[in-house]
mmCIF file as Biopython writes it, N, C-alpha, C and O atoms, coordinates in Angstrom:
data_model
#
loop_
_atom_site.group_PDB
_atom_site.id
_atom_site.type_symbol
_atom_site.label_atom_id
_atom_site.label_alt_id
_atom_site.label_comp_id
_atom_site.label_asym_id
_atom_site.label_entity_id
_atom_site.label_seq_id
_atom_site.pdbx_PDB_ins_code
_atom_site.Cartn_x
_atom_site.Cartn_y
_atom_site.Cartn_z
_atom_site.occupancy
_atom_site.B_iso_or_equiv
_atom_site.auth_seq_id
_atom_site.auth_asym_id
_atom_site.pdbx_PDB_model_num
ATOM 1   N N  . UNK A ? 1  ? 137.301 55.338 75.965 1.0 0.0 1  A 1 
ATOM 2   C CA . UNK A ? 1  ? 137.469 55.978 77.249 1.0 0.0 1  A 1 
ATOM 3   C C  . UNK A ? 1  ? 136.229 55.761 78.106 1.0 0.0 1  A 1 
ATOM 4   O O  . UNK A ? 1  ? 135.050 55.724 77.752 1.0 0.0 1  A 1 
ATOM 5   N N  . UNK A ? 2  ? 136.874 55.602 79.552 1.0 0.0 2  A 1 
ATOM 6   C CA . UNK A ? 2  ? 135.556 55.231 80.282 1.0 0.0 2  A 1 
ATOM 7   C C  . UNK A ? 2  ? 134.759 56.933 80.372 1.0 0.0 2  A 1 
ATOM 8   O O  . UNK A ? 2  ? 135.352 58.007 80.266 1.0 0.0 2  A 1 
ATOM 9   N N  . UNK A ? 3  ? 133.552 56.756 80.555 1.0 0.0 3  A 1 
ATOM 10  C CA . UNK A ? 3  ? 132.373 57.663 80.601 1.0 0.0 3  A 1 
ATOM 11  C C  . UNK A ? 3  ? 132.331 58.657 79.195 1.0 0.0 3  A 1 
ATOM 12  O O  . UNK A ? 3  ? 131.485 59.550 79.224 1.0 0.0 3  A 1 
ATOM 13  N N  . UNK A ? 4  ? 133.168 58.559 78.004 1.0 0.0 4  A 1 
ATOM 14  C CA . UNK A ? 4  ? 132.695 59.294 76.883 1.0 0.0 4  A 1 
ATOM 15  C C  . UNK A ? 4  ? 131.472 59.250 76.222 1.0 0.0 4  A 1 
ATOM 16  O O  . UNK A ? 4  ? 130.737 58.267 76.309 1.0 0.0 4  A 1 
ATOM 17  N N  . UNK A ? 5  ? 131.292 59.893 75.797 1.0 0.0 5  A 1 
ATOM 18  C CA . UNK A ? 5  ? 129.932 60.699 75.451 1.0 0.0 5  A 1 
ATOM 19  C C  . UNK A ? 5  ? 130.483 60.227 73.980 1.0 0.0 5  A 1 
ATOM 20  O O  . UNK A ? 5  ? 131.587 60.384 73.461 1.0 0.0 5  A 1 
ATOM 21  N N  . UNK A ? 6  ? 129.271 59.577 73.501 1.0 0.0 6  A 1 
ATOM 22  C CA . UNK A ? 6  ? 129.634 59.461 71.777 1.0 0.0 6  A 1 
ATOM 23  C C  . UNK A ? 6  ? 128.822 59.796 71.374 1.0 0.0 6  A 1 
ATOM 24  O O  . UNK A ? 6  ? 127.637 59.534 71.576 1.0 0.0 6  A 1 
ATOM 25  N N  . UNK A ? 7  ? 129.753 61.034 70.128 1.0 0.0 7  A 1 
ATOM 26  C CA . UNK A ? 7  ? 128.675 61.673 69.014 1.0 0.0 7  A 1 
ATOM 27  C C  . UNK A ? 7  ? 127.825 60.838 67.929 1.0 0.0 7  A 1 
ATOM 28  O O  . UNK A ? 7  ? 128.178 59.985 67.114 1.0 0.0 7  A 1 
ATOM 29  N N  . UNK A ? 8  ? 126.737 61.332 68.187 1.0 0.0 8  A 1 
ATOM 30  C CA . UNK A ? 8  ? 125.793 60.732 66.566 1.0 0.0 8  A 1 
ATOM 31  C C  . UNK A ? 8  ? 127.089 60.631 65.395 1.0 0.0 8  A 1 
ATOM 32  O O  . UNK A ? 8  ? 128.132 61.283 65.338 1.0 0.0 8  A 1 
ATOM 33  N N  . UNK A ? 9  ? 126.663 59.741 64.665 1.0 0.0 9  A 1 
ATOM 34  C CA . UNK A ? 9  ? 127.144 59.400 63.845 1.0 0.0 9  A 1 
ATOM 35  C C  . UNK A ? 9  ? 126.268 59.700 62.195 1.0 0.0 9  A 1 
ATOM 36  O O  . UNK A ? 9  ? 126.662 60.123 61.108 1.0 0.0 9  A 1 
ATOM 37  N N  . UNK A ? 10 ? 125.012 59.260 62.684 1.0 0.0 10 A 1 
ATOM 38  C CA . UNK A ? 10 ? 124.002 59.401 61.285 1.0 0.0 10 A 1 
ATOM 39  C C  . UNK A ? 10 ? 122.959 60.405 61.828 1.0 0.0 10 A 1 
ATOM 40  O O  . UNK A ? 10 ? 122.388 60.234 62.905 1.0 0.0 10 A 1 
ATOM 41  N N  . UNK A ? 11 ? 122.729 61.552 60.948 1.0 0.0 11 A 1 
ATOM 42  C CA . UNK A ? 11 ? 122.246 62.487 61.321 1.0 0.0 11 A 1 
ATOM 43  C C  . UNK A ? 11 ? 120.415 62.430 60.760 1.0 0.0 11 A 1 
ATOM 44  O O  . UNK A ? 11 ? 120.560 61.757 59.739 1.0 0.0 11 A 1 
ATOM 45  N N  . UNK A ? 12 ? 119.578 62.595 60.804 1.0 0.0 12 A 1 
ATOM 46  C CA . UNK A ? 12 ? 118.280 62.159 60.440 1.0 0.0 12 A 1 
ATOM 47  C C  . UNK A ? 12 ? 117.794 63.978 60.416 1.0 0.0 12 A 1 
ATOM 48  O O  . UNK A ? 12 ? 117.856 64.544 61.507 1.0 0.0 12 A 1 
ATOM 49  N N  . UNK A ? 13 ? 117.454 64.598 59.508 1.0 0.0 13 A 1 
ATOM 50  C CA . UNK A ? 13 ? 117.304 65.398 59.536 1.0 0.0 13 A 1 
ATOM 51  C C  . UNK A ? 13 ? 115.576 65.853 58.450 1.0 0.0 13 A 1 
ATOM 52  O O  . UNK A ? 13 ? 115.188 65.545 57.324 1.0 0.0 13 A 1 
ATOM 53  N N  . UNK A ? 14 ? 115.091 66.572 59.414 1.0 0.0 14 A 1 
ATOM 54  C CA . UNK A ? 14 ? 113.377 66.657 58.801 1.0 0.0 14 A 1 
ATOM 55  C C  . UNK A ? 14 ? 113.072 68.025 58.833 1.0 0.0 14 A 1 
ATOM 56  O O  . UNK A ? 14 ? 112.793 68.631 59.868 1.0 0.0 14 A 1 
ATOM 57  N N  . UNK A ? 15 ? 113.129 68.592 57.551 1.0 0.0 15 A 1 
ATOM 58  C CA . UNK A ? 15 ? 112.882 69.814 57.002 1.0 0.0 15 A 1 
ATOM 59  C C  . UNK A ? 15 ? 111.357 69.898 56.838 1.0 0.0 15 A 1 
ATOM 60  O O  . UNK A ? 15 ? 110.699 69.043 56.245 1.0 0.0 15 A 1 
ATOM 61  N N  . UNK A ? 16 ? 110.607 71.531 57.689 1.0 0.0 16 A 1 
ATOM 62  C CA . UNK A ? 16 ? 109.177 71.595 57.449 1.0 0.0 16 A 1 
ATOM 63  C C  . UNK A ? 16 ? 108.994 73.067 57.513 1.0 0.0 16 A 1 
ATOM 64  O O  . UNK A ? 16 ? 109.231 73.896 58.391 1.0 0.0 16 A 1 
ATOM 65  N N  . UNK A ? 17 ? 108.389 73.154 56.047 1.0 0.0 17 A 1 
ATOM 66  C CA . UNK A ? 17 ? 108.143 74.886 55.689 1.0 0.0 17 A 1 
ATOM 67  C C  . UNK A ? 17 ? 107.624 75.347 56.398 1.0 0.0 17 A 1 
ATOM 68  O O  . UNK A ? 17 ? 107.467 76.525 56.078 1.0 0.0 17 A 1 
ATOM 69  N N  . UNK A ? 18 ? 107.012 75.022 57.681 1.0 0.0 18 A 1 
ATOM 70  C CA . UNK A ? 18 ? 105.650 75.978 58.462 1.0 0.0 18 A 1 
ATOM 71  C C  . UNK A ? 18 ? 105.975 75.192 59.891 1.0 0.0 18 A 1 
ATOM 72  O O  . UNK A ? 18 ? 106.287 74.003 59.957 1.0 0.0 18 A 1 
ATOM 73  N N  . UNK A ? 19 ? 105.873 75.873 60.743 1.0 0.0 19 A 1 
ATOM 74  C CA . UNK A ? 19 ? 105.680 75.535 61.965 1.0 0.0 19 A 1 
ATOM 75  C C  . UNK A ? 19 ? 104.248 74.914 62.580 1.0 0.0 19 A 1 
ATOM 76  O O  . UNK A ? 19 ? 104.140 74.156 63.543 1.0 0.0 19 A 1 
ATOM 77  N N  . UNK A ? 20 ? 103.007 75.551 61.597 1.0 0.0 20 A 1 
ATOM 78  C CA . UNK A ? 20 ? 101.875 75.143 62.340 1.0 0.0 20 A 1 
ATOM 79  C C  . UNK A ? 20 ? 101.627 73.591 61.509 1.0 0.0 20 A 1 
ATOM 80  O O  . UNK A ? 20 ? 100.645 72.869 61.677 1.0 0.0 20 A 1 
ATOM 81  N N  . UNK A ? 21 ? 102.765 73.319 60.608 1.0 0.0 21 A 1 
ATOM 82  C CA . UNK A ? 21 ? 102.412 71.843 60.215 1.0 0.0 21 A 1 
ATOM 83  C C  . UNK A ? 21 ? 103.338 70.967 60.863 1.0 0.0 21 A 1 
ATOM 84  O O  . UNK A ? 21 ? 103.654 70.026 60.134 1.0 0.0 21 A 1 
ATOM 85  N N  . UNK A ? 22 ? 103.951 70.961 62.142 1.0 0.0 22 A 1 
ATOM 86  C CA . UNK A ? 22 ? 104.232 70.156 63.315 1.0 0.0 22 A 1 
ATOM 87  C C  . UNK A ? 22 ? 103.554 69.214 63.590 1.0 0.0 22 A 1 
ATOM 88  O O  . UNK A ? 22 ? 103.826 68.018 63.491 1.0 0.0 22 A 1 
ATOM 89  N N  . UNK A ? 23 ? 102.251 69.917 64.101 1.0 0.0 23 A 1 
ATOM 90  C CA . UNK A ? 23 ? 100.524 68.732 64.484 1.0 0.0 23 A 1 
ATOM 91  C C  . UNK A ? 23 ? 100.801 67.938 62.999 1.0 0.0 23 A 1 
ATOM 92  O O  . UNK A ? 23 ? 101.057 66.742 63.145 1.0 0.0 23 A 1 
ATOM 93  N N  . UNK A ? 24 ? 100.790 68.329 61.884 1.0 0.0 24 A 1 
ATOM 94  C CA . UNK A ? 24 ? 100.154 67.543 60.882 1.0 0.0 24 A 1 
ATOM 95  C C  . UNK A ? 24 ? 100.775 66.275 60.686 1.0 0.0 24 A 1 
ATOM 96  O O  . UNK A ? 24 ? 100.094 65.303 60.357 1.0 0.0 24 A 1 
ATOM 97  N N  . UNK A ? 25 ? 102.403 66.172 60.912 1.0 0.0 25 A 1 
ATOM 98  C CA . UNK A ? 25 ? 103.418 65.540 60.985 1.0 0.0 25 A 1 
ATOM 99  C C  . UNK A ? 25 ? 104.116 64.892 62.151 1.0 0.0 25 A 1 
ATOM 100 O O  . UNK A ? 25 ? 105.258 64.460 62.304 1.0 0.0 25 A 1 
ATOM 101 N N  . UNK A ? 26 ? 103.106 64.962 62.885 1.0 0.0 26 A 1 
ATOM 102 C CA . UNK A ? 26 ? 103.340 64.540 64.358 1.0 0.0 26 A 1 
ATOM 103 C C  . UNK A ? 26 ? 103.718 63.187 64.618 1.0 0.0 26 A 1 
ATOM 104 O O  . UNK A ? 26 ? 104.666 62.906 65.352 1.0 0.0 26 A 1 
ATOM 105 N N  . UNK A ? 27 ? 102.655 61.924 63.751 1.0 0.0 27 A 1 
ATOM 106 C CA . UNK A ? 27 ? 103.290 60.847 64.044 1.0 0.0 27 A 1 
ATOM 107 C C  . UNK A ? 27 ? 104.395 60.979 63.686 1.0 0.0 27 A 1 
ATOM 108 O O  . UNK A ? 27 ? 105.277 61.249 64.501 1.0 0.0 27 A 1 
ATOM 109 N N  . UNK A ? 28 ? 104.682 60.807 62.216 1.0 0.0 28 A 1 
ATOM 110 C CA . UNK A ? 28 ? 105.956 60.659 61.504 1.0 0.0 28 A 1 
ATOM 111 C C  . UNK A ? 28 ? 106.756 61.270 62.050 1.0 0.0 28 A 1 
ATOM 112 O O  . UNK A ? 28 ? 107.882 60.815 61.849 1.0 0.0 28 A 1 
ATOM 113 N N  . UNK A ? 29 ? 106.722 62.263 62.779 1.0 0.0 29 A 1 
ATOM 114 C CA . UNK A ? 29 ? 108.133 63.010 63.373 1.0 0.0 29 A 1 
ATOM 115 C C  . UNK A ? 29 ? 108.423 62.023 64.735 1.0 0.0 29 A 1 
ATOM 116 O O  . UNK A ? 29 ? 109.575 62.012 65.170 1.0 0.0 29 A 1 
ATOM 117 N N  . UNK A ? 30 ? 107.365 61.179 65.421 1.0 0.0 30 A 1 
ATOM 118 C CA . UNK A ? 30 ? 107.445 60.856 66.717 1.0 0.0 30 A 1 
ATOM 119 C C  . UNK A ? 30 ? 108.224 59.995 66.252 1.0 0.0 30 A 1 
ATOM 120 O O  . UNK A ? 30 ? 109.399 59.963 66.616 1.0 0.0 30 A 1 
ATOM 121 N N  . UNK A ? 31 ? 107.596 58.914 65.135 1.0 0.0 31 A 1 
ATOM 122 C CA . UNK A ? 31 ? 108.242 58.012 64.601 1.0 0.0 31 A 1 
ATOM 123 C C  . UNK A ? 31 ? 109.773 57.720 64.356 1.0 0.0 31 A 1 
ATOM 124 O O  . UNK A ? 31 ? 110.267 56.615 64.576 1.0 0.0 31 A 1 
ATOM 125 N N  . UNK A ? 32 ? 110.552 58.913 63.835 1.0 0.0 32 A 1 
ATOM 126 C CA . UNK A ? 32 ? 111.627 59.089 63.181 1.0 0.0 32 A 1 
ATOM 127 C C  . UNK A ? 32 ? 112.191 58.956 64.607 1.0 0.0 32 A 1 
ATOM 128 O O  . UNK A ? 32 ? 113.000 58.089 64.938 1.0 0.0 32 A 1 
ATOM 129 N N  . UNK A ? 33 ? 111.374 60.477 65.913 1.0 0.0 33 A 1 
ATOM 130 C CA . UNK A ? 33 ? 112.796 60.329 66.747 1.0 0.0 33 A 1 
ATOM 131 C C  . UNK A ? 33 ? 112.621 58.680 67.779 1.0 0.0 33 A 1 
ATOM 132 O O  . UNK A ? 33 ? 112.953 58.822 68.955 1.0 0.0 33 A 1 
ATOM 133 N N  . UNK A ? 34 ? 112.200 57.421 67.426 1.0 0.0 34 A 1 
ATOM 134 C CA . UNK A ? 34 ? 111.749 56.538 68.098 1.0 0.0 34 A 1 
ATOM 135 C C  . UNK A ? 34 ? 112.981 55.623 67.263 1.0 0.0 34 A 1 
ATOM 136 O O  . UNK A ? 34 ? 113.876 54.940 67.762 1.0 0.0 34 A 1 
ATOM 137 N N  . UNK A ? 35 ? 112.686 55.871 65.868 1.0 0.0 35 A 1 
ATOM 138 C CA . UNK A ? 35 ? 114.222 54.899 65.179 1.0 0.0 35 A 1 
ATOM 139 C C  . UNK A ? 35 ? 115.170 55.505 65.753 1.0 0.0 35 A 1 
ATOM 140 O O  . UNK A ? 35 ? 115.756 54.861 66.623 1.0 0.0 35 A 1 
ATOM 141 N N  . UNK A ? 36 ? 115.547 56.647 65.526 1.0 0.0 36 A 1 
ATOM 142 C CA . UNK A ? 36 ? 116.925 56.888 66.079 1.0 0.0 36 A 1 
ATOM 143 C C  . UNK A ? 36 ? 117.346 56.969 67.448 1.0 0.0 36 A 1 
ATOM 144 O O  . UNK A ? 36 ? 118.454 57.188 67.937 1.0 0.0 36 A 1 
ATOM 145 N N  . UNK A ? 37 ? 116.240 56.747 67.952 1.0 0.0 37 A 1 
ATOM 146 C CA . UNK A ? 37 ? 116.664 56.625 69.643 1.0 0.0 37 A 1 
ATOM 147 C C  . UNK A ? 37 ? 116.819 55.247 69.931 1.0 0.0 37 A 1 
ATOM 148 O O  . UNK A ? 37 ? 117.239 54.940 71.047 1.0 0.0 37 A 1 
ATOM 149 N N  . UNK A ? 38 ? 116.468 54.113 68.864 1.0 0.0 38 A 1 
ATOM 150 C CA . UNK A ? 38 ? 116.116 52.974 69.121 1.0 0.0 38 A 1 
ATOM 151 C C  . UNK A ? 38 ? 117.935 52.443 68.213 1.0 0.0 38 A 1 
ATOM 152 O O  . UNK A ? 38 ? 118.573 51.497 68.676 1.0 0.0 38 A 1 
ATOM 153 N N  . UNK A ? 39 ? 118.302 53.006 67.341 1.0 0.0 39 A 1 
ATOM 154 C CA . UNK A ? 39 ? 119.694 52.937 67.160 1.0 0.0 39 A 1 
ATOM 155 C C  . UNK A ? 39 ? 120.988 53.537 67.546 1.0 0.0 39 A 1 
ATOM 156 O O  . UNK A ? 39 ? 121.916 53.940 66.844 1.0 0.0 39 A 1 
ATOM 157 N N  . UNK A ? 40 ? 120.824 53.500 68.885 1.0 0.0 40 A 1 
ATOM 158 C CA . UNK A ? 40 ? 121.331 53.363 70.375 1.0 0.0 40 A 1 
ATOM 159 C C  . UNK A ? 40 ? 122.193 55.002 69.975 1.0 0.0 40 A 1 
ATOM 160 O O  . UNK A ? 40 ? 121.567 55.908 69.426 1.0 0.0 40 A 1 
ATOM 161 N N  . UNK A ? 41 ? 123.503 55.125 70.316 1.0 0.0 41 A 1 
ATOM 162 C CA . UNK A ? 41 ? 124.165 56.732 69.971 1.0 0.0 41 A 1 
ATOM 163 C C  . UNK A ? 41 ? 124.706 57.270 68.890 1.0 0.0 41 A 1 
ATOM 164 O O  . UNK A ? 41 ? 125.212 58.387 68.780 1.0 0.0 41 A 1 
ATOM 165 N N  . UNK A ? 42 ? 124.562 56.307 67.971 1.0 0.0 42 A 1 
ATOM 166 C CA . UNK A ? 42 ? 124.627 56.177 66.452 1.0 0.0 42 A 1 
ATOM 167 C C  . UNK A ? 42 ? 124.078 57.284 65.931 1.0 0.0 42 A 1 
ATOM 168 O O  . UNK A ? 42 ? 124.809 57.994 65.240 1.0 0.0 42 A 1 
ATOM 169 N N  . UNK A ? 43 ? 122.775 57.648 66.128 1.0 0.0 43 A 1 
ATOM 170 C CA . UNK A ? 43 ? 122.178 58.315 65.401 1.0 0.0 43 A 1 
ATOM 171 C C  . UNK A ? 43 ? 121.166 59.538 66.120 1.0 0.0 43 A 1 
ATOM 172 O O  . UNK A ? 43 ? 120.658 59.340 67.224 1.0 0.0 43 A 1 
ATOM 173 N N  . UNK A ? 44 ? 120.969 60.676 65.437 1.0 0.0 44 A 1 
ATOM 174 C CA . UNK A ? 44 ? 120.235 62.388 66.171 1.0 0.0 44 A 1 
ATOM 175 C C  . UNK A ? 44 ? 119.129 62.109 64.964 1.0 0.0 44 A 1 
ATOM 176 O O  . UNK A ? 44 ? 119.316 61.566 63.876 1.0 0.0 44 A 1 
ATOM 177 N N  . UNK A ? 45 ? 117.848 62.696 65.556 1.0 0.0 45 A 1 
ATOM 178 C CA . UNK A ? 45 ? 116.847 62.964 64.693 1.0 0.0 45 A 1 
ATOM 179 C C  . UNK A ? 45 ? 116.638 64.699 64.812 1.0 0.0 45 A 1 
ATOM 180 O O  . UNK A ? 45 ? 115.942 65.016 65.777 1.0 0.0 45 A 1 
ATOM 181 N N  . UNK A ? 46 ? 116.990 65.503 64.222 1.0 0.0 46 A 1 
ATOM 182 C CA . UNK A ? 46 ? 116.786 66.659 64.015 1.0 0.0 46 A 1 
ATOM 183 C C  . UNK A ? 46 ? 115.864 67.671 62.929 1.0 0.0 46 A 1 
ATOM 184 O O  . UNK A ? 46 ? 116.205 67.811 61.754 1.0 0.0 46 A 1 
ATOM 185 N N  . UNK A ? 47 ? 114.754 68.286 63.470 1.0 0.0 47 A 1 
ATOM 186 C CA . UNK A ? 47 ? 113.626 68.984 62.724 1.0 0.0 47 A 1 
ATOM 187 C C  . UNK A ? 47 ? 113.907 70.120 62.821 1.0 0.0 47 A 1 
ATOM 188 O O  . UNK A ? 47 ? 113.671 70.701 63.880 1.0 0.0 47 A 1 
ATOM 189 N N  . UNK A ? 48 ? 114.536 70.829 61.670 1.0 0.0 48 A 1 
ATOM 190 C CA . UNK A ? 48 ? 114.320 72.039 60.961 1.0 0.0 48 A 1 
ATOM 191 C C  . UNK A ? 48 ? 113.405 72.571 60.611 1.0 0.0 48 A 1 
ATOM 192 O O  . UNK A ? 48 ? 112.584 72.123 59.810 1.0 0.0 48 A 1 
ATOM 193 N N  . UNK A ? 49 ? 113.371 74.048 61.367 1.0 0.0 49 A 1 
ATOM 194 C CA . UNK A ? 49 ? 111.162 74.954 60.718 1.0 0.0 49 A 1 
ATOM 195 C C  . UNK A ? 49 ? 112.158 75.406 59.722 1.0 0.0 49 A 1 
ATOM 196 O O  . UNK A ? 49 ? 113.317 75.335 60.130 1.0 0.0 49 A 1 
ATOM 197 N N  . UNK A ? 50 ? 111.973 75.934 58.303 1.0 0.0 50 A 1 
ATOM 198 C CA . UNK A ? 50 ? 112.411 76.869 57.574 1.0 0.0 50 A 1 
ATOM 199 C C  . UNK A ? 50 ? 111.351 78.084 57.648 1.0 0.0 50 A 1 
ATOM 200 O O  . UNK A ? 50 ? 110.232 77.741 58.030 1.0 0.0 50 A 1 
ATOM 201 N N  . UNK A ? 51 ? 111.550 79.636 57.301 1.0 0.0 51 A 1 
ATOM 202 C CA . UNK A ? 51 ? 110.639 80.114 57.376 1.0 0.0 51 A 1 
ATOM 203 C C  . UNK A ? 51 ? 109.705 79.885 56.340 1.0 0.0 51 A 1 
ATOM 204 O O  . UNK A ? 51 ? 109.796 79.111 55.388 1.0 0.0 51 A 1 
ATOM 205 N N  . UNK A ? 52 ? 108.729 80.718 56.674 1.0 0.0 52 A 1 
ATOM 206 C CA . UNK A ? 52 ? 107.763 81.102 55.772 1.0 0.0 52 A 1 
ATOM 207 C C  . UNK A ? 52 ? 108.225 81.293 54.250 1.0 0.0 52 A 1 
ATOM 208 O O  . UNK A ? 52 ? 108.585 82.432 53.955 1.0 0.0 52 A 1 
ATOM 209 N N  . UNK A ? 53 ? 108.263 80.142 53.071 1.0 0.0 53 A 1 
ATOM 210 C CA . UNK A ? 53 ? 108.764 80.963 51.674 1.0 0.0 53 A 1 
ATOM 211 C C  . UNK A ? 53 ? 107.961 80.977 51.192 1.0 0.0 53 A 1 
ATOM 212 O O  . UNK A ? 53 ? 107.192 80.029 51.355 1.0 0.0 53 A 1 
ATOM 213 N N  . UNK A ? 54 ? 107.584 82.101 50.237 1.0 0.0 54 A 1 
ATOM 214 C CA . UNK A ? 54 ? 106.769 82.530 48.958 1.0 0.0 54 A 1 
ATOM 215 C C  . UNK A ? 54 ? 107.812 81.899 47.602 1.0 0.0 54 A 1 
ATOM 216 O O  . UNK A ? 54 ? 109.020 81.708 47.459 1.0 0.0 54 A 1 
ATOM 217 N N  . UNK A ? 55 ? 106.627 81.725 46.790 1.0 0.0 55 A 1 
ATOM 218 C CA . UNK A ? 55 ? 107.039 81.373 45.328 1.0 0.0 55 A 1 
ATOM 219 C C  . UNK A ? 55 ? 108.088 82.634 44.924 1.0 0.0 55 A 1 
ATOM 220 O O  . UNK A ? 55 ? 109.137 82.337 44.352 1.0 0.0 55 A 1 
ATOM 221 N N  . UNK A ? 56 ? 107.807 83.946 45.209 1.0 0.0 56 A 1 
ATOM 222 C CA . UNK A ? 56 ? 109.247 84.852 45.036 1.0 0.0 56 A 1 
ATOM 223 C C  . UNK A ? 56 ? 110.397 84.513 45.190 1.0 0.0 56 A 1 
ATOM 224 O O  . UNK A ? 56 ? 111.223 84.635 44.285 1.0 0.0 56 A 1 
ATOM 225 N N  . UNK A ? 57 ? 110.678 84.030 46.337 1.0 0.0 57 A 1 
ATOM 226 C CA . UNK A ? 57 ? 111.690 83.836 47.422 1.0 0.0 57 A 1 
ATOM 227 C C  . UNK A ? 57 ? 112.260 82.712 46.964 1.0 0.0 57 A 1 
ATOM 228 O O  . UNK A ? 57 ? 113.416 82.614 47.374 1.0 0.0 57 A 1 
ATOM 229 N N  . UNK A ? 58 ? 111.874 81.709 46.192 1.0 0.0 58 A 1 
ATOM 230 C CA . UNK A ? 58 ? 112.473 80.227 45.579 1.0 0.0 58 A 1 
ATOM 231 C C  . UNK A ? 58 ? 112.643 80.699 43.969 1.0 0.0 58 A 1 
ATOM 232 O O  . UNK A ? 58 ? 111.949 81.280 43.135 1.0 0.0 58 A 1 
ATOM 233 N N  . UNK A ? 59 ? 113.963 80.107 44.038 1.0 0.0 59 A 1 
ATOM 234 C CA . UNK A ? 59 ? 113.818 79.688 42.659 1.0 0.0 59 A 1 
ATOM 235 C C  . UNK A ? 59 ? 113.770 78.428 41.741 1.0 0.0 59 A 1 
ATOM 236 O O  . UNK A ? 59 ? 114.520 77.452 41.754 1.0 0.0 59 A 1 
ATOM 237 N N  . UNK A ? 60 ? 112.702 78.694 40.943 1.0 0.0 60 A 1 
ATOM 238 C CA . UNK A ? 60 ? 112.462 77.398 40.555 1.0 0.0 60 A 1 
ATOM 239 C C  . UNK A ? 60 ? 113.320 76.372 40.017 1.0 0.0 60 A 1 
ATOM 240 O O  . UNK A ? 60 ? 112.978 75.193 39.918 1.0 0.0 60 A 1 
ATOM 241 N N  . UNK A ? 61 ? 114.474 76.850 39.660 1.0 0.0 61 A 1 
ATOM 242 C CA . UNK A ? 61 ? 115.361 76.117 39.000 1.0 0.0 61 A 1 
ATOM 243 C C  . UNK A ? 61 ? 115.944 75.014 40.105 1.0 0.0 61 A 1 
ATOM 244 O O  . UNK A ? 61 ? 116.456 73.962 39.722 1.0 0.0 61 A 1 
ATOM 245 N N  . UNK A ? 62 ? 115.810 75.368 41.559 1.0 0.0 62 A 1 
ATOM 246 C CA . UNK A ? 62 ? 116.521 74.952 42.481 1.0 0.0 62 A 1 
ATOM 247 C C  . UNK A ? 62 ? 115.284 73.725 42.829 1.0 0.0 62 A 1 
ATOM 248 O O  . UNK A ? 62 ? 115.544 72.736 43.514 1.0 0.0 62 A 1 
ATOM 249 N N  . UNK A ? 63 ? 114.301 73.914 42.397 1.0 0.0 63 A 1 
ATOM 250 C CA . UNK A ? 63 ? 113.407 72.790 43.314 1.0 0.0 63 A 1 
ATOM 251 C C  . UNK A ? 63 ? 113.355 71.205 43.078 1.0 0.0 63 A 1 
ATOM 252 O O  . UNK A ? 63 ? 113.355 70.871 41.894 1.0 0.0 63 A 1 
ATOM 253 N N  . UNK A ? 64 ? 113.314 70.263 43.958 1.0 0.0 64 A 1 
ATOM 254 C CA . UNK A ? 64 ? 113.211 68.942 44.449 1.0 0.0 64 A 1 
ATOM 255 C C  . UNK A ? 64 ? 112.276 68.210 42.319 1.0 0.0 64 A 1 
ATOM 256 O O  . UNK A ? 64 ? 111.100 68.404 42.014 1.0 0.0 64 A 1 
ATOM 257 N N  . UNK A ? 65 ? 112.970 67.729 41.717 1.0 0.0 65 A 1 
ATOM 258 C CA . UNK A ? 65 ? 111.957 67.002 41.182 1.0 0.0 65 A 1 
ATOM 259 C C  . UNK A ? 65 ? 111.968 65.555 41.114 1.0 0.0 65 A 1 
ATOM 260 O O  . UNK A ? 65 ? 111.962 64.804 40.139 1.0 0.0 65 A 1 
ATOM 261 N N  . UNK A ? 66 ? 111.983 65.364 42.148 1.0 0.0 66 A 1 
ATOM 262 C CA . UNK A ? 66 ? 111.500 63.985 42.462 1.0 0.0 66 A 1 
ATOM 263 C C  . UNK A ? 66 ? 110.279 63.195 42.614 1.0 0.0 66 A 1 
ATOM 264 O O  . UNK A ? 66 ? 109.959 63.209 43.803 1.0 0.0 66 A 1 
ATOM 265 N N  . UNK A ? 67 ? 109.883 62.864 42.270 1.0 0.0 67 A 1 
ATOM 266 C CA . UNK A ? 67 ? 108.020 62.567 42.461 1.0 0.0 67 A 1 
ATOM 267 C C  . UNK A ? 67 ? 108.094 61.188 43.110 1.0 0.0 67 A 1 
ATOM 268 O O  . UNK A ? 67 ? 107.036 60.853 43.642 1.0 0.0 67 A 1 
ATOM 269 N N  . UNK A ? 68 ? 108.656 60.695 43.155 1.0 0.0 68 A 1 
ATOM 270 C CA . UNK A ? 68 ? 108.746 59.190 44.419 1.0 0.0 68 A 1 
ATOM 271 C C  . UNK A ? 68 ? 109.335 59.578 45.661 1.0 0.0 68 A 1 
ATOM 272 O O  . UNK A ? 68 ? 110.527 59.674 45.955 1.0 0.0 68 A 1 
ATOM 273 N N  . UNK A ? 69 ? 108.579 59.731 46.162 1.0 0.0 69 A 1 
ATOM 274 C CA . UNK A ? 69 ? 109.085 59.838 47.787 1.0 0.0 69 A 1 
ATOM 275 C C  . UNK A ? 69 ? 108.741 58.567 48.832 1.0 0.0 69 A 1 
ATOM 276 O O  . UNK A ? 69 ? 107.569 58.201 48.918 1.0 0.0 69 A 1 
ATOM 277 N N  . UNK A ? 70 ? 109.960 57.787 49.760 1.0 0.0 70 A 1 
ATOM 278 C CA . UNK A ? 70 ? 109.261 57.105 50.209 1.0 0.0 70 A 1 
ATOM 279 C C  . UNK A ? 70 ? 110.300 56.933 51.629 1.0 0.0 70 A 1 
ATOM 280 O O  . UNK A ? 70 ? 111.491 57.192 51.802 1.0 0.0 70 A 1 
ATOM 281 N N  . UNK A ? 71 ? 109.178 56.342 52.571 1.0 0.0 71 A 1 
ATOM 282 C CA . UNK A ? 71 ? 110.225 56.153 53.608 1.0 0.0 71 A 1 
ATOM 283 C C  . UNK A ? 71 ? 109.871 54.909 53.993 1.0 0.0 71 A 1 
ATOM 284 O O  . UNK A ? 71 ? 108.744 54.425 54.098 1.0 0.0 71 A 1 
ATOM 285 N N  . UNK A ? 72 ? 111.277 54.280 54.260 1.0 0.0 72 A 1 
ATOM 286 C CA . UNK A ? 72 ? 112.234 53.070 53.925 1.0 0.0 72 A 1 
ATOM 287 C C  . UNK A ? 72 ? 111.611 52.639 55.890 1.0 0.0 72 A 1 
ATOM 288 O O  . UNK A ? 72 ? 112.018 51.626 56.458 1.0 0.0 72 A 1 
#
C-alpha cells in the first residue's frame, strides 16, 4: 500500500540493571541504534532500565550461565 508504515520486523533489544550505567554503555548503545537504523524498517533497537535488583530479589537458579558473550 502506498504510504504504509512498516513494522520492525527484528527487534534488538538491550537490557541494563541501572540507569546510571547508560554513560558507561553509551558507545555500544549508539552503536546498536546505528545498525538498526542502517537496516532500513526491518529492524527497532530498544533499551530496557530494569530496576534496581538485589541478590534477594533474583533467584539464582534463574541466572544467565553463559560465560562467552560476544557481539557479532
Amino acid at each position: 500500500m502506498r504510504g504504509e508504515i512498516k513494522k520492525p520486523k527484528i527487534a534488538i533489544i538491550t537490557v541494563i540493571d541501572k540507569s546510571d550505567r547508560l554513560n558507561e554503555y553509551g558507545v555500544a548503545l549508539s552503536t546498536l541504534r546505528c545498525y538498526a537504523q542502517r537496516m532500513s524498517q526491518e529492524c527497532s533497537h530498544f533499551v530496557l532500565v530494569s530496576p534496581n535488583v538485589t541478590e534477594n530479589t533474583v533467584n539464582k537458579n534463574n541466572k544467565c550461565k553463559q560465560d562467552d558473550v560476544r557481539i557479532y
